[in-house]
C-alpha positions in Angstrom: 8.4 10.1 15.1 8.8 6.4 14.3 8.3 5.8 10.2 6.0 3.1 9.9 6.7 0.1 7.5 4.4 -2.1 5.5 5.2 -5.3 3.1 3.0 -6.3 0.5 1.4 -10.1 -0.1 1.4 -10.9 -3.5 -2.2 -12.4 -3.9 -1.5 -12.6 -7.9 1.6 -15.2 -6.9 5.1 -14.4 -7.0 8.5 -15.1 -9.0 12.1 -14.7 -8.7 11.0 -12.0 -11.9 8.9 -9.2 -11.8 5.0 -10.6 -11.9 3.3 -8.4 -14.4 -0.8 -7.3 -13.6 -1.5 -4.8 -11.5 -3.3 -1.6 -11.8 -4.6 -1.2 -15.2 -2.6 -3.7 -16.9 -3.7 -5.8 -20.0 -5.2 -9.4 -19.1 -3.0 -12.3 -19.2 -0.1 -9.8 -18.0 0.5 -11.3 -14.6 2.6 -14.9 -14.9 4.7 -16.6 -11.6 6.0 -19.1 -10.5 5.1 -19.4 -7.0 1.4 -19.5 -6.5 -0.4 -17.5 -3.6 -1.1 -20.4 -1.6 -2.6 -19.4 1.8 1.2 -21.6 2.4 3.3 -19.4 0.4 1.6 -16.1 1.6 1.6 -17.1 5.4 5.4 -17.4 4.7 5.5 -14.2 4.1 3.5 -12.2 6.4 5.2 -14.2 8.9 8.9 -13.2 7.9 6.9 -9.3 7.8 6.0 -9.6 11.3 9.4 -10.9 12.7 11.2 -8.7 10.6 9.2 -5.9 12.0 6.8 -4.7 9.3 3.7 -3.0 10.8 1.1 -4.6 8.2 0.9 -6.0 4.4 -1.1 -4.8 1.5 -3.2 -7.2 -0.4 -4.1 -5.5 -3.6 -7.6 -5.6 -5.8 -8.5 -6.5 -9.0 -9.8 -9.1 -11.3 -5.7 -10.5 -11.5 -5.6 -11.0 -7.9 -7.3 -13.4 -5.0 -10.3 -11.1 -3.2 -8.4 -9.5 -0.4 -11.1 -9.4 2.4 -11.1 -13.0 2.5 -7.3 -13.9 1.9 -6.4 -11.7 4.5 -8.9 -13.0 6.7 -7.4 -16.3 6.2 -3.6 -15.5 6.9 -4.9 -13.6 10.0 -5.0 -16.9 12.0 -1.5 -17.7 11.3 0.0 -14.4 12.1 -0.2 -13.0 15.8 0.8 -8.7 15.8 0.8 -7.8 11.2 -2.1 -5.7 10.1 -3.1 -6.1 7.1 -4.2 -3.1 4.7 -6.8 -4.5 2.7 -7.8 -3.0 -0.8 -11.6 -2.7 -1.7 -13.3 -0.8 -4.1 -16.3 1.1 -2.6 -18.8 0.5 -5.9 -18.4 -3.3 -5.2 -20.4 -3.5 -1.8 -22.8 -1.7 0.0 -21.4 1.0 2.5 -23.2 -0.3 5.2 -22.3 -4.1 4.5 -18.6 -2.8 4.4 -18.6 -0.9 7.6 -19.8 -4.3 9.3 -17.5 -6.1 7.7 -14.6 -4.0 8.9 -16.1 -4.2 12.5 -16.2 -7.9 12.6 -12.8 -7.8 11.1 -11.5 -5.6 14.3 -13.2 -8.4 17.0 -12.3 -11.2 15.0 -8.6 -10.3 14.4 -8.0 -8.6 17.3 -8.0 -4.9 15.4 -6.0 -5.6 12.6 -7.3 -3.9 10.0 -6.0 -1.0 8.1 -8.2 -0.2 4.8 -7.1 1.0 1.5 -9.8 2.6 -0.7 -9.7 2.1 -4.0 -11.9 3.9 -6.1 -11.2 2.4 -9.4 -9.2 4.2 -12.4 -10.2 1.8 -15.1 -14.1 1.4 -16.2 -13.2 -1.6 -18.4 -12.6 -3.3 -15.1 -15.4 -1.7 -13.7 -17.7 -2.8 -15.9 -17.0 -6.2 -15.6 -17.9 -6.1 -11.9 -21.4 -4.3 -13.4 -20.1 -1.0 -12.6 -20.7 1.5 -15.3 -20.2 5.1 -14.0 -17.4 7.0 -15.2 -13.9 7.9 -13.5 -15.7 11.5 -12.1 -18.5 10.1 -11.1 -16.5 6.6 -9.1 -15.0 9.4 -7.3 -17.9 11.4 -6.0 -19.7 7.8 -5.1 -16.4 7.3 -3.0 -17.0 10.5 -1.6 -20.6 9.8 -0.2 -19.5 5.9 0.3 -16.5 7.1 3.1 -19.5 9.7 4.2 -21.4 6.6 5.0 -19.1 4.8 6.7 -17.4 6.7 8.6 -20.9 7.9 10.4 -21.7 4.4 11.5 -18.5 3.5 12.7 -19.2 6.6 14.9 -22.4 4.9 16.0 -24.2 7.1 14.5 -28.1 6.3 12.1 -26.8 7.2 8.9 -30.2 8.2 6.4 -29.0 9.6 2.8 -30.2 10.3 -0.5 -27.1 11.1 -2.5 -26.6 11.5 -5.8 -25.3 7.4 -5.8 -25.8 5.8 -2.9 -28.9 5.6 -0.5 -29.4 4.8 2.7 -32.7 4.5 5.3 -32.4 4.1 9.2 -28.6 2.3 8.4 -27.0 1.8 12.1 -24.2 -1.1 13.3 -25.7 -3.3 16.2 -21.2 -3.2 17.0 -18.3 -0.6 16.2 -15.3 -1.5 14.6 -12.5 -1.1 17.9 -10.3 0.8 17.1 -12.4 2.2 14.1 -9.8 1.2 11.0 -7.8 4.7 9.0 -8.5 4.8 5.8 -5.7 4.8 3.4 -6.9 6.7 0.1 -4.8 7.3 -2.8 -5.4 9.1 -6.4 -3.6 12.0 -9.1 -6.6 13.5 -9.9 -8.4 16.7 -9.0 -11.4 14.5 -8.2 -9.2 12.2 -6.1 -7.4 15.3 -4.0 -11.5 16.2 -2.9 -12.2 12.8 -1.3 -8.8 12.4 0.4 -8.9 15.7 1.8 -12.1 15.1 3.0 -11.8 11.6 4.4 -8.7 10.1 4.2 -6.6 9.3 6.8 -3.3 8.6 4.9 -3.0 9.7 1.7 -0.5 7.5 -0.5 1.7 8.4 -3.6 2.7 5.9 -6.1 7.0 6.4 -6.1 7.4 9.5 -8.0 10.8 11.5 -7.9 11.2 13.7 -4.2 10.2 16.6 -6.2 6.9 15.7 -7.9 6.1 13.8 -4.2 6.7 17.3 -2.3 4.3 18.7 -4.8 1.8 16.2 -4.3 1.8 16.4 -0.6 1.5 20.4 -0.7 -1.7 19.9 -2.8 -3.1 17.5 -0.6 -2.4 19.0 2.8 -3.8 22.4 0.9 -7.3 20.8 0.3 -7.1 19.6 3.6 -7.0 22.5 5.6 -9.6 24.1 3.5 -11.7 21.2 5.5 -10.3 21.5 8.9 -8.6 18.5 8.6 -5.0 17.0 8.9 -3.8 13.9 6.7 -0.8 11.9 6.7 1.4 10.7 4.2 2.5 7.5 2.5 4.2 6.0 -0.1 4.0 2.9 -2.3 7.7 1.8 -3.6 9.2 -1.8 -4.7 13.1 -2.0 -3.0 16.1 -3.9 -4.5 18.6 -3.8 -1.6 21.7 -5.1 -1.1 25.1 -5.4 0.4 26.8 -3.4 -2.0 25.0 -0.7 -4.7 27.0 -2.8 -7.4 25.0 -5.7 -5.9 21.6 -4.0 -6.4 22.0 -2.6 -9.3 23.2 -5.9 -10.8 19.6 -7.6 -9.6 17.5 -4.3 -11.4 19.5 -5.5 -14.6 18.8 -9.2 -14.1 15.1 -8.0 -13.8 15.4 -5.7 -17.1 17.1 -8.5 -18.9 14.2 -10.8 -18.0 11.4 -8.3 -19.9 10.0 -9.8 -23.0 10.0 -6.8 -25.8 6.8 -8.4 -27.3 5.0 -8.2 -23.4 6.8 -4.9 -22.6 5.0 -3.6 -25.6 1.5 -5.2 -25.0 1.8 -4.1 -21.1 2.6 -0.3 -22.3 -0.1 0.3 -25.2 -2.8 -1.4 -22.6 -1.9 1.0 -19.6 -1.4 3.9 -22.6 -5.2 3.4 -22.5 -5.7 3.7 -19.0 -8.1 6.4 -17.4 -5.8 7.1 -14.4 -3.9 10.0 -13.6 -1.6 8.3 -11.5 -0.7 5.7 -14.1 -0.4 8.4 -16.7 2.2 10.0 -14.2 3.9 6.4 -13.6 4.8 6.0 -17.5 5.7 9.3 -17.9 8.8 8.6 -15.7 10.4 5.8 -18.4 8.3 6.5 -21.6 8.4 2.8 -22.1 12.3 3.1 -22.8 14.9 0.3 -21.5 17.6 2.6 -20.9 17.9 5.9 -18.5 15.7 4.2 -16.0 17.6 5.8 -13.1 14.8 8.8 -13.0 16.1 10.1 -9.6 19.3 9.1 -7.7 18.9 5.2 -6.3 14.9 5.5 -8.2 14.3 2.8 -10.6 11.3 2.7 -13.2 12.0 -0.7 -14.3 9.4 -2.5 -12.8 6.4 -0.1 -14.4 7.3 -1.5 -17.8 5.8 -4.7 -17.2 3.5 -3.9 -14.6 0.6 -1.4 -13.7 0.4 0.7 -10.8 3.2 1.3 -8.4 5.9 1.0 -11.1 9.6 2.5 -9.5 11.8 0.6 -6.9 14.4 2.0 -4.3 17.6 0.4 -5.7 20.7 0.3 -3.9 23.0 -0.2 -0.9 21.4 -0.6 2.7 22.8 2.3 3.2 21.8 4.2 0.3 18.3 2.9 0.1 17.7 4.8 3.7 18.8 7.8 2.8 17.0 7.4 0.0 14.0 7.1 2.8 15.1 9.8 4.7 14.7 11.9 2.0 11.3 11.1 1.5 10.9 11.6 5.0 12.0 15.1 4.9 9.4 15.7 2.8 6.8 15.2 5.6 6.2 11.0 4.2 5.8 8.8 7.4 4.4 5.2 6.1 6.0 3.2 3.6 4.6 0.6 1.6 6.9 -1.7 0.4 7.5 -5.0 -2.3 9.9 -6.7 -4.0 10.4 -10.2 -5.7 10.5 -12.9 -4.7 8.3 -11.1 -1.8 9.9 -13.8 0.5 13.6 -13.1 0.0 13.3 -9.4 -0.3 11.6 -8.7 2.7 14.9 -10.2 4.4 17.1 -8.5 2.3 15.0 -4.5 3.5 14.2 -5.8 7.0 17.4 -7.3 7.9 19.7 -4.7 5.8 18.0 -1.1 5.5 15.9 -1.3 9.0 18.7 -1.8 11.3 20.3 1.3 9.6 17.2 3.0 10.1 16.6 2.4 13.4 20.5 3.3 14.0 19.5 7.1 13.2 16.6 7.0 15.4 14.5 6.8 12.8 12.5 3.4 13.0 11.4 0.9 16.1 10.8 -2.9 15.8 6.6 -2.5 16.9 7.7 -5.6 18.9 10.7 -3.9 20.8 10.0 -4.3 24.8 8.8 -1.4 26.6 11.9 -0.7 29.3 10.9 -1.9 33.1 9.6 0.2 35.3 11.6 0.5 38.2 10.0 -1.3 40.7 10.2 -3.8 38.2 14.1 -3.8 37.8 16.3 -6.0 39.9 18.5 -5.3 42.4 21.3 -7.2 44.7 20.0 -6.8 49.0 22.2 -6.9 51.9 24.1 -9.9 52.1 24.9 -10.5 48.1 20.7 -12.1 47.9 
């Protein structure tokens, strides 16, 4: 089976350093140099679909442009990407979603992937006049997804749950195709709703280890549901020519990390309510040094930035085997990033994917179909 690649947009801007924010970072973290101009971000979802990237996440959060309606936007100058849009389900009605993700379909030609987000800090949430706990985001998710997924199935949806209600809800138009749902989350709360709903279920870069564990819990909770899930996995890359060439950019990054924002970044994501991120600091423990926590696995980028904090670092070479090995481990979709977003998408799409697609293992979505033979053509009597 073909792995699947995704690129991310950076909707916060971008910077030839690492740009700081993300999940559960401090406010004020994120700084670049390049805004996200609908310009600068066309740019790059444009390189993503040449290159052969099957969509782009757009993150969520109060440090980043709304997602629904950036990606909505770089849609129109972009002709095959999909773009994996993050929402949080407290933030909107479930019915008002599921209509937005089916005029989404029409209007973009079915380009939608979704990523759930449920929300792992209630500082944040509270701003956005959300004020249920992490247990209790979860189980709202849970009925949320219930929700949705009955109307895309054209079904009247009537509930009375414990968070969200519904009476007589119905779409006038299903979403074509109906969008998977990409769900991701550490916590025991978290493995109940993507077992129950998701359709890919992603990891934050752990070690091959910890990610084989992850994925033997998940597809455990799953069968106890009847279901199957698939598997992804959200990584920044540094790839180059050479490993000495990598390696050399990971340190020019390091070098570039203010002690005094290191520090602020790690005692605000200390606080944070996530399991996931708990698991993400673990792997440095805010240190400079031994950040190699795996062979070719970087956790560089997680002291200055929340969420997915480890990169693939190394040769072309070394950073698909590096893939393979996640592979092995039953991972099929990668989600991927690296700054600037612009450069580094050349650097994995015209380096690692090549290589990738040498072992079989990867297909441009773009590649033609071969002819069918009546379509093929062939010399007649006569040299014609």
């Amino acid at each position: 089976m073909s792995l699947t690649f995704h690129w991310f947009l950076p909707t916060s801007g971008d910077s030839r350093h690492v740009v700081g924010g993300g999940h559960g970072a401090p406010a004020g973290a994120a700084s670049a140099d390049r805004p996200p101009t609908i310009g600068y971000l066309s740019q790059i979802a444009r390189a993503a679909e040449d290159l052969g990237f099957t969509g782009a996440l757009t993150p969520t959060g109060a440090w980043c442009e709304d997602a629904w309606l950036t990606t909505a936007m770089i849609s129109r100058e972009t002709e095959r990407l999909k773009f994996l849009v993050a929402f949080r389900p407290g933030f909107v009605s479930p019915t008002l979603a599921a209509q937005m993700a089916s005029t989404y379909q029409r209007q973009s030609g079915g380009r939608l992937l979704l990523n759930v987000v449920t929300g792992g800090e209630s500082h944040e949430q509270r701003a956005y006049g959300d004020y249920l706990d992490k247990d209790a985001r979860y189980a709202r998710t849970g009925e949320f997804l219930h929700i949705v997924r009955d109307l895309w199935a054209g079904r009247s949806v009537t509930l009375d749950g414990e968070h969200l209600r519904v009476t007589d809800a119905k779409l006038a138009q299903l979403p074509d195709p109906v969008p998977p749902v990409y769900f991701g989350g550490s916590s025991a709360a978290a493995g109940t709703v993507a077992a129950r709903h998701a359709d890919v279920y992603l990891t934050w870069g752990e070690p091959p280890a910890a990610v084989a564990e992850k994925i033997g819990w998940i597809r455990r909770l799953a069968a106890r549901e009847g279901r199957t899930v698939r598997f992804g996995i959200r990584l920044h890359v540094i790839t180059r020519d050479t490993s000495d060439q990598a390696w050399a950019e990971a340190g020019r990054l390091l070098a570039g990390f203010d002690p005094a924002t290191v520090r602020a970044v790690q005692d605000g994501l200390a606080r944070s309510e996530s399991e996931g991120q708990r698991r993400m600091l673990a792997l440095h423990g805010g240190r400079r040094d031994e950040l190699e926590i795996s062979p070719g696995l970087w956790a560089g980028i997680g002291l200055v930035r929340g969420g997915a904090g480890t990169a693939l670092v190394g040769s072309h070479d070394e950073v698909a085997d590096r893939i393979e090995e996640y592979r092995a481990l039953g991972i099929e979709e990668f989600v991927l990033s690296g700054y600037p977003h612009l450069e580094e998408a050349y650097w994995f799409g015209e380096g690692v994917l090549p290589r990738l697609r040498s072992r079989g293992l990867w297909a441009h979505p773009q590649a033609p179909a071969a002819p069918a033979l009546s379509q093929v053509p062939f010399a007649t009597a006569g040299g014609r």
